[in-house]
Structures are given as C-alpha cells and as structure tokens.
N, C-alpha and C positions, 0 to 999 in steps of 0.2 A: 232495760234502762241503761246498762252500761255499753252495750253494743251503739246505740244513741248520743250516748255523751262521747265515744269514742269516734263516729261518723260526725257529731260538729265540730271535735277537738283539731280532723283531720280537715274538716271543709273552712275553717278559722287558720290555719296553718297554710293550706294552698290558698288564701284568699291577700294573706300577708306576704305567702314568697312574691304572687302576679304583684302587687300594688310594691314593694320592690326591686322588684325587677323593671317593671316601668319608667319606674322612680328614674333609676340607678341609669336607664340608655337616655331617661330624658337629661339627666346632667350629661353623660357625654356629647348628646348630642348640640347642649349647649356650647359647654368645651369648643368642638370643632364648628360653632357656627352655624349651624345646621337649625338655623332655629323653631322655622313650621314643624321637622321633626320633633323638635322638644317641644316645644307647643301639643302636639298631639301625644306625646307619651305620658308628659305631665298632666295635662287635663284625663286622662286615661286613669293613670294613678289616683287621683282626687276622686274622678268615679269609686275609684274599688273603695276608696276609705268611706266612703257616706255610704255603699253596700254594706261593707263591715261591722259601721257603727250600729246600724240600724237594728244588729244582732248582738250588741251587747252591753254587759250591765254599767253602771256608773263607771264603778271602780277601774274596771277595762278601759271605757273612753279617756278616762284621765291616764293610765298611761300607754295610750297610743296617741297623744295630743302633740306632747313634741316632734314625734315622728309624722305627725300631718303638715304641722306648721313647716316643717324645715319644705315640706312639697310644694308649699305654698310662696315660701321664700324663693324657691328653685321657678317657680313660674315668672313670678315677677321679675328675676334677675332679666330672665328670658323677653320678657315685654319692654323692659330699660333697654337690654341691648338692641335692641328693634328701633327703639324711639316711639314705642307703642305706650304712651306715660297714660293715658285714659286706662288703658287694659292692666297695667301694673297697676293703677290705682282700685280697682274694682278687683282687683285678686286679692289686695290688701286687705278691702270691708269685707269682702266674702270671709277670709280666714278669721277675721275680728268677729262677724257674724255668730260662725261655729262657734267659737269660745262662748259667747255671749246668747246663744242657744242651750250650749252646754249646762253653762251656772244656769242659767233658768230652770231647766231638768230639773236637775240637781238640789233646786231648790221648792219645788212641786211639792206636793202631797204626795202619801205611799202609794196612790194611785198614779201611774205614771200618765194614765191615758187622758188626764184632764187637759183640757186646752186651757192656754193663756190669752187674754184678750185683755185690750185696753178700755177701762170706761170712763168716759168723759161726764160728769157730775151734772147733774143741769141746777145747783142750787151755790157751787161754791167754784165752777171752772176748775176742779183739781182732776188727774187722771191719776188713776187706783188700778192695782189688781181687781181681779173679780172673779 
C-alpha cells in the first residue's frame, strides 16, 4: 500500500510540474505576442488540470482552484489581445462552469457517483434537484 500511495504521490507531482510549465511558456509566449503559441500551451495546461482533478478529493480541488483560474485568466488575456472577444468570453463560462461544477460535488451525497439532473415539476412548473 505504501509503495502505491508513493507512485500517485509521484504521478500528482509530475502532473502539476507539466501543467506548470505549460502554464509558465504559455504566459511568455503571451508576453512576446506569440499568441497561437499561448493559445496552444494554455489550452494544454487546462488539459492537465481536468486530468488532475479527475483524481482528486474535494479538499485538493479546492486548493488547486486558484491555481486553475489564474490559467484561465492567462487564456483569456490571450483571446482580448487577438480581438478574439467570443473566445475570451467562453473561456470565462468555462472557468465559471468548473467552480459551479465544483460546489455541486461538493455539495452531493457521500456518494460522489450520483448524477445531478434537473426535473422540471409537471404540477407546479418549479425545477428541483432530484
């Protein structure tokens, strides 16, 4: 068991240096203008982090959350400076999204696997959990 917790500890550590490091050339590449390149690093990055999350507990998501959004900021800056304002807008609900995926978790049953769905009432038009 500890040989295990010691192989995710490592594969959670090289999952955060890549995402990063991504991060980190997609702002330079900002920087110098280079913006398809930060487009591609950034969106790179976002990858690793929803790989990431997918592997860990509440507690963790919450604090790697600022460290997502700032990735998320750093896209968007990248789509303003383009004049690409539809694409900075849909980076913005994307990241709003996470969060508001997040609390939902978060806020589940100790069953995490339960799905959320909306139901729409057919006696009073209100929409409920269920």
């Amino acid at each position: 068991m500890c040989q295990k917790t010691s192989i995710m500890f490592f594969y959670h550590r090289m999952i955060l240096f890549w995402r990063c490091l991504l991060n980190n050339i997609g702002v330079v590449y900002n920087i110098q203008a280079k913006y398809s390149q930060a487009e591609t690093n950034l969106f790179a990055a976002i990858e690793v982090w929803e790989l990431l999350r997918a592997k860990l507990k509440d507690d963790q998501k919450i604090s790697i959350f600022e460290q997502q959004a700032k990735t998320y900021r750093f896209l968007q800056e990248t789509f303003i400076a383009q004049n690409k304002i539809e694409q900075a807008l849909e980076t913005s609900e994307r990241g709003r999204a996470r969060a508001f995926i997040d609390l939902l978790t978060s806020k589940s049953t100790p069953n995490k696997a339960s799905i959320f769905f909306w139901v729409k009432s057919s006696h009073n038009n209100s929409i409920h959990w269920q």
